[in-house]
Backbone as CSV, one residue per row, in Angstrom:
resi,resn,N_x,N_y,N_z,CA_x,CA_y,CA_z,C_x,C_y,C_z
1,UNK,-20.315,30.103,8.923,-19.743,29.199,7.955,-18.659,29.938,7.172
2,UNK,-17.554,29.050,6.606,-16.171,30.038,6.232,-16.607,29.897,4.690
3,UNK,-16.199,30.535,3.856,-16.212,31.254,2.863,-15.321,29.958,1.899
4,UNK,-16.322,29.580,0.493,-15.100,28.242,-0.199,-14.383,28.948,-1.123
5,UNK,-13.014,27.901,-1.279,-12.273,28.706,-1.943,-12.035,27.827,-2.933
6,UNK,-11.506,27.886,-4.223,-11.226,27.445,-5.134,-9.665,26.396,-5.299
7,UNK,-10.163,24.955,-5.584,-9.129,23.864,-5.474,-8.916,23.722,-6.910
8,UNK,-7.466,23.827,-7.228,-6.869,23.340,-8.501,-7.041,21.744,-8.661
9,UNK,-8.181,21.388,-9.974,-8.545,20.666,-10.300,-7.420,19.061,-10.281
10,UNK,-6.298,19.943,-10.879,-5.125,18.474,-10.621,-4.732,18.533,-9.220
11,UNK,-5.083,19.003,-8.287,-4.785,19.103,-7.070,-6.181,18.546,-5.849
12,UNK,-7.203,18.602,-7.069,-8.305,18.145,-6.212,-8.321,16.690,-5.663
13,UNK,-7.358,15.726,-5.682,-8.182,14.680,-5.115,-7.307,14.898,-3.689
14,UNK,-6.578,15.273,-3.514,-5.802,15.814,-1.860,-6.820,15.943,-1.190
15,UNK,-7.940,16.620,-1.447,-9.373,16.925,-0.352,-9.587,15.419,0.319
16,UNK,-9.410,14.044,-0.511,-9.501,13.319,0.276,-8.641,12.658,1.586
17,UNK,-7.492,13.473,1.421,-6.403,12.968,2.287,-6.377,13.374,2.903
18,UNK,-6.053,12.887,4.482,-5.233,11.736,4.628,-5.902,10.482,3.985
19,UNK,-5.054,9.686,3.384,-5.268,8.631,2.833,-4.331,7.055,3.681
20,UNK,-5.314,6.500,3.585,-4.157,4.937,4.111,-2.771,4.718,3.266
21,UNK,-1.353,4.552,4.033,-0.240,4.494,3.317,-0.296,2.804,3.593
22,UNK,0.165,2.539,1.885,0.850,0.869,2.154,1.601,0.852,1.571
23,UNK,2.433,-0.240,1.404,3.695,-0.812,0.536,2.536,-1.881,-0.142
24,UNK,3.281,-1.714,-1.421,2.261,-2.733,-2.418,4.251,-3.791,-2.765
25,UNK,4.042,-5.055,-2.673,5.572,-6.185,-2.887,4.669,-6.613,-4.186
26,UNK,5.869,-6.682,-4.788,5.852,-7.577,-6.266,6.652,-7.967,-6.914
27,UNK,6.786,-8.888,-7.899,8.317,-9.482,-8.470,7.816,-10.524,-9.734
28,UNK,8.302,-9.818,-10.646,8.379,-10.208,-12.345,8.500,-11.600,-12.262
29,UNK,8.298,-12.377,-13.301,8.793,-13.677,-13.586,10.157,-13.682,-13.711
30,UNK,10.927,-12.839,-13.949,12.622,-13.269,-14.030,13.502,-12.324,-12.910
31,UNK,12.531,-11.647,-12.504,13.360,-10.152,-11.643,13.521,-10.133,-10.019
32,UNK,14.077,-9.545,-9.335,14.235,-9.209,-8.124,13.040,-8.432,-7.539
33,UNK,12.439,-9.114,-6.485,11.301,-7.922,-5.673,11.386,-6.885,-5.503
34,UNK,10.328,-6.403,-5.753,9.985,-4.697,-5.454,9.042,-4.010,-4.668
35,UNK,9.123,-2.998,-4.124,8.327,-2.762,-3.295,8.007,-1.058,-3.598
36,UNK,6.344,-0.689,-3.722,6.347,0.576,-3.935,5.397,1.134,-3.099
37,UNK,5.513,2.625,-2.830,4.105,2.903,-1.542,3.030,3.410,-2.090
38,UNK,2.035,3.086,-1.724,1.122,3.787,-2.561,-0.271,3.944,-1.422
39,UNK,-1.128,5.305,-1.695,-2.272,5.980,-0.463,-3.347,5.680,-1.390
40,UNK,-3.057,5.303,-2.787,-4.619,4.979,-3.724,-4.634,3.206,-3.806
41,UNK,-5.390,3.009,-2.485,-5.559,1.769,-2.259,-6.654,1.632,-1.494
42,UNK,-8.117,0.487,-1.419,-9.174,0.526,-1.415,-9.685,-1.124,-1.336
43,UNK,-10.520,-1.431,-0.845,-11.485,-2.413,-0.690,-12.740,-2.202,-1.548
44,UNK,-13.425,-3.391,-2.603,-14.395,-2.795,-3.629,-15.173,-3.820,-3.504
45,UNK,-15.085,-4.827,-2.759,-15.873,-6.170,-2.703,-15.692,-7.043,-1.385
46,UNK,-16.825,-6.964,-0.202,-16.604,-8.018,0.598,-16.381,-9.520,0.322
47,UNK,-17.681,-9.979,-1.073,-17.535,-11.360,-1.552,-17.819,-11.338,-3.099
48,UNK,-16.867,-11.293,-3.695,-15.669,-12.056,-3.537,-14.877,-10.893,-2.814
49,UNK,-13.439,-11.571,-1.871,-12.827,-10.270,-1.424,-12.171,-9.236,-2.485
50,UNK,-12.348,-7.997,-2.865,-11.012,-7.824,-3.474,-11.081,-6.615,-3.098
51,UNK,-9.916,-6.279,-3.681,-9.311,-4.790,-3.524,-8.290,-4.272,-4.317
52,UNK,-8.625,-2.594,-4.944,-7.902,-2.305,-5.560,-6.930,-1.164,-5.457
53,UNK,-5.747,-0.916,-6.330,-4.562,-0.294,-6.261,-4.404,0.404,-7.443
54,UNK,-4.094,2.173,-7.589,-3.923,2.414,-8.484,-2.513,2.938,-8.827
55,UNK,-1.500,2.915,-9.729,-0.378,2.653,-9.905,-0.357,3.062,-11.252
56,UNK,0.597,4.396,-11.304,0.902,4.972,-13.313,2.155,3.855,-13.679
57,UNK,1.507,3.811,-15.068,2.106,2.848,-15.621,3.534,2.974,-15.915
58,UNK,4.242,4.118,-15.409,5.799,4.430,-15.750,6.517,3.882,-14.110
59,UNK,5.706,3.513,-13.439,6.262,2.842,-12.264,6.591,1.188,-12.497
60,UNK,8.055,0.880,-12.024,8.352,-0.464,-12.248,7.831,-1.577,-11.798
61,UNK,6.760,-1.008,-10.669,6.062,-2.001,-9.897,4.401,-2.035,-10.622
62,UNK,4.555,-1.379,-11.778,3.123,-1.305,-13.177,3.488,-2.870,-13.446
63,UNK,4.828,-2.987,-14.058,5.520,-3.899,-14.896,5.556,-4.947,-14.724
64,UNK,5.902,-5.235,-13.016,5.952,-6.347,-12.636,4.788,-7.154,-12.423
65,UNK,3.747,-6.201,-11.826,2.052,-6.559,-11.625,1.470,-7.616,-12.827
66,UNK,1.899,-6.092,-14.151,1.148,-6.739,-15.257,1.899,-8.619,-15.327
67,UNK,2.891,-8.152,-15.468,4.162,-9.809,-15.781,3.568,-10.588,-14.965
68,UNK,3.636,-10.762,-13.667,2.948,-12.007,-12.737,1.698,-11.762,-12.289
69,UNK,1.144,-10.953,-12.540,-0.475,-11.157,-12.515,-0.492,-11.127,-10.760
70,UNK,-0.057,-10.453,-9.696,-0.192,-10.641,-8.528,0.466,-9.638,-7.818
71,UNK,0.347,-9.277,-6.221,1.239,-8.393,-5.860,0.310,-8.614,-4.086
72,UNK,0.769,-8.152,-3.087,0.861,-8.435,-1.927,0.970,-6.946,-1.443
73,UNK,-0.397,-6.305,-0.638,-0.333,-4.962,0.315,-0.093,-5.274,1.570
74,UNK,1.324,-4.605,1.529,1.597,-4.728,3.345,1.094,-3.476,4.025
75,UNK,0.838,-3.944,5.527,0.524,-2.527,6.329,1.653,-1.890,7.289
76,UNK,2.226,-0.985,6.608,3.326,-0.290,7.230,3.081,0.228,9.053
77,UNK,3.795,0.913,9.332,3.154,1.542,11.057,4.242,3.184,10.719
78,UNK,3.803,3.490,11.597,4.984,4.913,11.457,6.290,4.847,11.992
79,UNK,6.502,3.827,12.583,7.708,3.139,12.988,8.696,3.030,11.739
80,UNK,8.131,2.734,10.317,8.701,2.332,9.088,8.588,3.616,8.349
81,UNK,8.571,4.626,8.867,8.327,6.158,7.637,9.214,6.191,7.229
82,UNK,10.743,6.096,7.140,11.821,6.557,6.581,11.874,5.401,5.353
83,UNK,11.165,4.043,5.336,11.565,3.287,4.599,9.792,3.466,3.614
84,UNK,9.076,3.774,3.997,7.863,4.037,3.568,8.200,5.379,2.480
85,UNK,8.939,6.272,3.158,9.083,7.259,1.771,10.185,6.904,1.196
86,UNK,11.506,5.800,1.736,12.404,6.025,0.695,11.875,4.829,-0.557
87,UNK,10.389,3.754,-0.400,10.168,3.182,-1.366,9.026,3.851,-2.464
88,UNK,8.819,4.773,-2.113,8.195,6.184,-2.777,8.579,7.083,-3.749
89,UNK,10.134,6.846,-3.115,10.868,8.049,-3.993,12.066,7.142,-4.979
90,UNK,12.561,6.011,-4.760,13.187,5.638,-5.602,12.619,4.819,-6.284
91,UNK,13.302,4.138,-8.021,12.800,3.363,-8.689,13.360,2.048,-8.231
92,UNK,12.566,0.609,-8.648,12.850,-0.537,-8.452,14.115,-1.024,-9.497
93,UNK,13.751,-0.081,-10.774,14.591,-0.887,-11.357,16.313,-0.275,-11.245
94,UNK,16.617,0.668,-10.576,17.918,1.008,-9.784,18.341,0.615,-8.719
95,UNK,17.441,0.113,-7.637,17.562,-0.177,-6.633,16.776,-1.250,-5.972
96,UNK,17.399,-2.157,-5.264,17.065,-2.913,-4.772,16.145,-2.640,-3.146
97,UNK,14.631,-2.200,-2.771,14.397,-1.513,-1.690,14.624,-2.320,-0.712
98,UNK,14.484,-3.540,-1.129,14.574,-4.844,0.478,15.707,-4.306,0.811
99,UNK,16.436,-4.382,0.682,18.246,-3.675,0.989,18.203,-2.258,1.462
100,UNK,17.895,-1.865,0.608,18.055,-0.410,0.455,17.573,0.360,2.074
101,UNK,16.263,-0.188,2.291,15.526,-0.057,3.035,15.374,-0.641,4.693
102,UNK,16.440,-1.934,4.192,16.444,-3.169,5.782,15.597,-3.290,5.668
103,UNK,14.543,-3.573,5.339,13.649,-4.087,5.217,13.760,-6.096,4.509
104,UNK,12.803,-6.699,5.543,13.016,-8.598,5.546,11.638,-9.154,4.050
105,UNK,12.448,-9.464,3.283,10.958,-10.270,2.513,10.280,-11.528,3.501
106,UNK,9.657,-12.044,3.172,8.873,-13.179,4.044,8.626,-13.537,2.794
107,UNK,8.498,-15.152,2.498,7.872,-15.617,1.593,5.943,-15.438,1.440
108,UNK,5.766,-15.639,0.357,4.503,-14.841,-0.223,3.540,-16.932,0.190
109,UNK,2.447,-16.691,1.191,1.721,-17.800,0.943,1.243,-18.127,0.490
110,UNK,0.430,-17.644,-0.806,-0.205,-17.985,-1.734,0.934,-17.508,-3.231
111,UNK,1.380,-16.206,-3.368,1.641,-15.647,-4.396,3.277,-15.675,-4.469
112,UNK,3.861,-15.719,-5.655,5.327,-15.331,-5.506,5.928,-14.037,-4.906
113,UNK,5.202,-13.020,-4.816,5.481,-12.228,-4.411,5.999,-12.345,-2.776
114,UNK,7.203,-11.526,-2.165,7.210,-11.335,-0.888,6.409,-10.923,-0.149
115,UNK,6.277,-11.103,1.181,5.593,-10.119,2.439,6.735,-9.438,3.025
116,UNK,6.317,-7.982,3.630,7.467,-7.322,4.252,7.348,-7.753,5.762
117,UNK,8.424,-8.680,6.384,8.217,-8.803,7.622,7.864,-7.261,8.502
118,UNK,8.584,-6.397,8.295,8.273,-5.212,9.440,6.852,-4.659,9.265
119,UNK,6.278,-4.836,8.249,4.794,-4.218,8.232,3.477,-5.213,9.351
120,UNK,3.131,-4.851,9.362,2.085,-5.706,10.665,0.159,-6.326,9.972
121,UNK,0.362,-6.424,8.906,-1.025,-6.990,8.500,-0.419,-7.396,6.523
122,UNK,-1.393,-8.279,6.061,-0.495,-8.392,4.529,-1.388,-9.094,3.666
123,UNK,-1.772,-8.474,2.975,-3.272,-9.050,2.109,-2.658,-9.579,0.252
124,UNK,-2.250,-10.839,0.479,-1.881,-11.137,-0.646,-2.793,-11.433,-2.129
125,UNK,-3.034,-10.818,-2.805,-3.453,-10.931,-4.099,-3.048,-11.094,-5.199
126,UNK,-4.039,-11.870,-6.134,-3.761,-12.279,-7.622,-4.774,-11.129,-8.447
127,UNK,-4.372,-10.796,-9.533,-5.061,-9.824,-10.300,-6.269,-10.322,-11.205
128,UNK,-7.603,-9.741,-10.767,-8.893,-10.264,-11.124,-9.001,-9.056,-12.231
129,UNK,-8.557,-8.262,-12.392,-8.665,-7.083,-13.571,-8.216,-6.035,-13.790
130,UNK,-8.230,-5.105,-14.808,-7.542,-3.658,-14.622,-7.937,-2.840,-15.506
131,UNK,-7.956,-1.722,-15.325,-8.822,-0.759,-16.167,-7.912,0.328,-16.107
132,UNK,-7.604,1.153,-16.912,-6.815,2.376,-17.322,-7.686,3.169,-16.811
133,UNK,-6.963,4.141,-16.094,-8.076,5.589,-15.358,-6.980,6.774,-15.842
134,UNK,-7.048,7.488,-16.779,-6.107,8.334,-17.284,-4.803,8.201,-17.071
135,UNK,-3.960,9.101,-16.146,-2.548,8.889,-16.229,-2.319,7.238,-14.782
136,UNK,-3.545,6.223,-14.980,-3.244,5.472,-13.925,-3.773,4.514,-14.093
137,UNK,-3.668,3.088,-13.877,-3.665,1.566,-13.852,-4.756,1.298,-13.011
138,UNK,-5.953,0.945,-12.476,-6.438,0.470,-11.299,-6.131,-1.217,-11.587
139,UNK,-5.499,-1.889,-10.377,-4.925,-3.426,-10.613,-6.291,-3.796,-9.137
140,UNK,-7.521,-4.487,-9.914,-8.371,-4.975,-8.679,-7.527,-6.506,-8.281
141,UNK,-7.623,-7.015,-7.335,-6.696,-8.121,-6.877,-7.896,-8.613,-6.181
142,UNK,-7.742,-9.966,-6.305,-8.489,-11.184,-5.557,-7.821,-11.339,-3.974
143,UNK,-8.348,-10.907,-3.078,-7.521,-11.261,-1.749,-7.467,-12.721,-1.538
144,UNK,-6.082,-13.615,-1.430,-6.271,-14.798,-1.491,-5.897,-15.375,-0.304
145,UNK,-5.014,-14.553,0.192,-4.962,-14.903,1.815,-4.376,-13.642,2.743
146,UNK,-4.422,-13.262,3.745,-4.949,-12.422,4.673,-4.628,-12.439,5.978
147,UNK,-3.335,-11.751,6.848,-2.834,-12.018,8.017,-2.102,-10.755,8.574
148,UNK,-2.100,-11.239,9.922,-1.892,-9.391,10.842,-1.236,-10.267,11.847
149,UNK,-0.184,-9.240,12.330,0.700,-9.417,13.486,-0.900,-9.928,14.673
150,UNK,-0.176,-10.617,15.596,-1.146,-11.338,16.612,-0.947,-10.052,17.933
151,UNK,-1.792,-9.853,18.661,-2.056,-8.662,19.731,-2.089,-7.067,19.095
152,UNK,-2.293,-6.909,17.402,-2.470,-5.606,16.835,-4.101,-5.818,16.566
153,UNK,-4.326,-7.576,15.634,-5.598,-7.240,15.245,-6.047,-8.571,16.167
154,UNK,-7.664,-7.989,15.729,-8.756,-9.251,16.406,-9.697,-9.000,15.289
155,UNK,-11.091,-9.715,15.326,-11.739,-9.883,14.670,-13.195,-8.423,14.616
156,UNK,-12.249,-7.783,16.501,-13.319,-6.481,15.710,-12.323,-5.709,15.650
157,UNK,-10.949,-5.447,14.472,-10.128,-4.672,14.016,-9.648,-4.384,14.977
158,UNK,-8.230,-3.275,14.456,-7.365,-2.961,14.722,-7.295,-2.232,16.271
159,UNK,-6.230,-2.789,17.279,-5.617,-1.876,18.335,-5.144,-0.554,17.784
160,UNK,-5.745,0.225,18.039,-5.436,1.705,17.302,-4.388,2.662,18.150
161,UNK,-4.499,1.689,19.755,-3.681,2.349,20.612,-1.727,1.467,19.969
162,UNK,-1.959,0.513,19.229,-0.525,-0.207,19.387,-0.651,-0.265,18.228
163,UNK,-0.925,0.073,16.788,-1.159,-0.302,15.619,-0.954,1.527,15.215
164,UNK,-0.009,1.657,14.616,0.620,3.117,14.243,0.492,3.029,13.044
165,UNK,-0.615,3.119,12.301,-0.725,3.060,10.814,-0.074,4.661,10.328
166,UNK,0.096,4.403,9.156,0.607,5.703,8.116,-0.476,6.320,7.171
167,UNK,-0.362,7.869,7.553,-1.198,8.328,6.291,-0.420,9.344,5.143
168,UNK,-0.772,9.335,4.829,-0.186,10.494,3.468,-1.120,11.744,3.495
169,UNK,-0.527,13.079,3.971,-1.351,13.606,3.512,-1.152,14.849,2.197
170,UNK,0.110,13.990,1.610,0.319,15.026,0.284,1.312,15.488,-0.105
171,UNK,1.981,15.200,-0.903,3.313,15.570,-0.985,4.549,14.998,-0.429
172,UNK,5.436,14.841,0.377,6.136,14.472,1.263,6.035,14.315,2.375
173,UNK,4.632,14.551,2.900,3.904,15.117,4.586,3.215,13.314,4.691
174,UNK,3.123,12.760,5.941,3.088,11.697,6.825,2.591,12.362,8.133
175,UNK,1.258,11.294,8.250,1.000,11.184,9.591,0.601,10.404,10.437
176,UNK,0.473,10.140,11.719,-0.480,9.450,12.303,-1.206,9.444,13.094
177,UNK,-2.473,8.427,13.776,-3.520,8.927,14.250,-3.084,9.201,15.839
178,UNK,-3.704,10.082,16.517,-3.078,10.528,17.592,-3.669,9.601,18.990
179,UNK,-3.301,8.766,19.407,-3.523,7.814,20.711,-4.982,8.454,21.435
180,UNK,-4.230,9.671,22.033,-5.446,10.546,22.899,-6.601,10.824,21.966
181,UNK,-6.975,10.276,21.370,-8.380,10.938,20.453,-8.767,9.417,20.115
182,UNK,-8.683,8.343,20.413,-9.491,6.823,20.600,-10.680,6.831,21.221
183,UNK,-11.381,6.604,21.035,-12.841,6.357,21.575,-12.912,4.822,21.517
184,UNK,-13.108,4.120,22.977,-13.652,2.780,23.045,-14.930,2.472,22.700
């Protein structure tokens, strides 16, 4: 057995990563859509569905959440990494990412918010609550409706061989799961 070594406490939650990468879409009552990426994202309730997102409140996509009470997780693929970190690294309120990015809104079916056409699954939610977790927001969302590109998913999940999800594993580093290591 190898020998433990000591993890810097603000550095400790990395032990959990790789983490799932998504784009979280959202858009103010008076403002232009936004789109931000975020790996602190989670499922906390089969029934009722929800799931939550945590997001520091100096992010413009805090702002918009709180304002319309809603926001929409798309599922990126690694096909989209260049637009996955450039909605990471810039702010909403300088830049426009749908543009910025080529990236297509889709209208939101339940919520005002957009869907990102290029992402391949899109779990639209309204905000059932939120709780301050130190320097961070947790926004739990009511899943209100729920849809995936057709030949990625089925009802026992994801094609893992055609479904190139994104992970984060820290910093600027991206990965994904490797084909040859699937088990049927």
């Amino acid at each position: 057995m190898s020998a433990k070594i000591p993890v810097n406490i603000n550095q400790s939650y990395r032990i959990l990563h790789p983490m799932h990468t998504v784009l979280v879409s959202c858009q103010g009552n008076a403002s232009k859509p936004n789109i931000t990426t975020l790996s602190w994202a989670m499922p906390t309730s089969v029934s009722p569905a929800l799931l939550a997102v945590s997001i520091a409140p100096g992010r413009h996509s805090h702002t918009l959440i709180e304002e319309s009470g809603e926001f929409i997780v798309n599922i990126p693929t690694i096909e989209t990494l260049q637009a996955v970190y450039t909605c990471g690294s810039l702010s909403g309120r300088s830049f426009d990412k749908f543009k910025k990015c080529t990236l297509t809104p889709m209208p939101g079916k339940k919520v005002k918010a957009p869907a990102i056409r290029e992402c391949i699954a899109h779990l639209e939610c309204e905000v059932d609550g939120q709780m301050t977790t130190g320097d961070h927001t947790i926004f739990v969302g009511k899943i209100l409706e729920a849809y995936a590109n057709q030949g990625l998913w089925s009802e026992a999940g994801w094609d893992l061989k055609r479904a190139h999800h994104v992970y984060h594993l820290g910093g600027n580093n991206f990965a994904t799961l490797d084909p040859k290591n699937y088990k049927a």
